[in-house]
C-alpha positions in Angstrom: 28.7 112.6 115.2 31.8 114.0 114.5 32.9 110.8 112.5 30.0 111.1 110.4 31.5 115.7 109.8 34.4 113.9 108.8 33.7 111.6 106.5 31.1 114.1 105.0 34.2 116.2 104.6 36.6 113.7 103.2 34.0 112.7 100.2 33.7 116.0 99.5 37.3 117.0 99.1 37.5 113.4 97.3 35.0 114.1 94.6 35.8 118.0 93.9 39.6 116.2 93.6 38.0 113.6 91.1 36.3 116.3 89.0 39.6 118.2 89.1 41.6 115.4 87.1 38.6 114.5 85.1 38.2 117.9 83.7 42.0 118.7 82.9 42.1 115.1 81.4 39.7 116.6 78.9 41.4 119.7 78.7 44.2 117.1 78.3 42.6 114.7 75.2 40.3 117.7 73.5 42.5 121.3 74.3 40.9 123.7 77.0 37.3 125.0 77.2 36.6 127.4 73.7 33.8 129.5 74.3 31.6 129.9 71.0 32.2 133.5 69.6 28.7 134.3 69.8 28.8 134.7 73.9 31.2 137.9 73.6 32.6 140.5 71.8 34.2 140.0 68.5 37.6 141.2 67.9 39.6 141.6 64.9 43.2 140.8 64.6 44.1 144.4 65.7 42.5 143.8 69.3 39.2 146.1 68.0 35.3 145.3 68.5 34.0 144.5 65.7 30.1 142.8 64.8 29.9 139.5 64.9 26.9 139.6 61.7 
């Protein structure tokens, strides 16, 4: 039983580790995650909200 926690644990760690370099050799190829504009506040170039319409 506990080999069985153990190796439960092990893939685990193994695939969050694999997602890890998967995602930043995205981040790597295509620049980091841009969210649209449309999901939050627009701001001008002087830091101010301004309306997105």
């Amino acid at each position: 039983m506990f080999e069985l926690a153990l190796l439960t644990a092990v893939v685990f760690i193994a695939a969050i580790a694999l997602g890890t370099i998967y995602q930043r050799r995205q981040d790597v190829l295509y620049g980091p995650y841009i969210s649209d504009p449309a999901w939050g506040p627009v701001l001008n170039e002087d830091g101010v909200e301004t309306s997105s319409t």
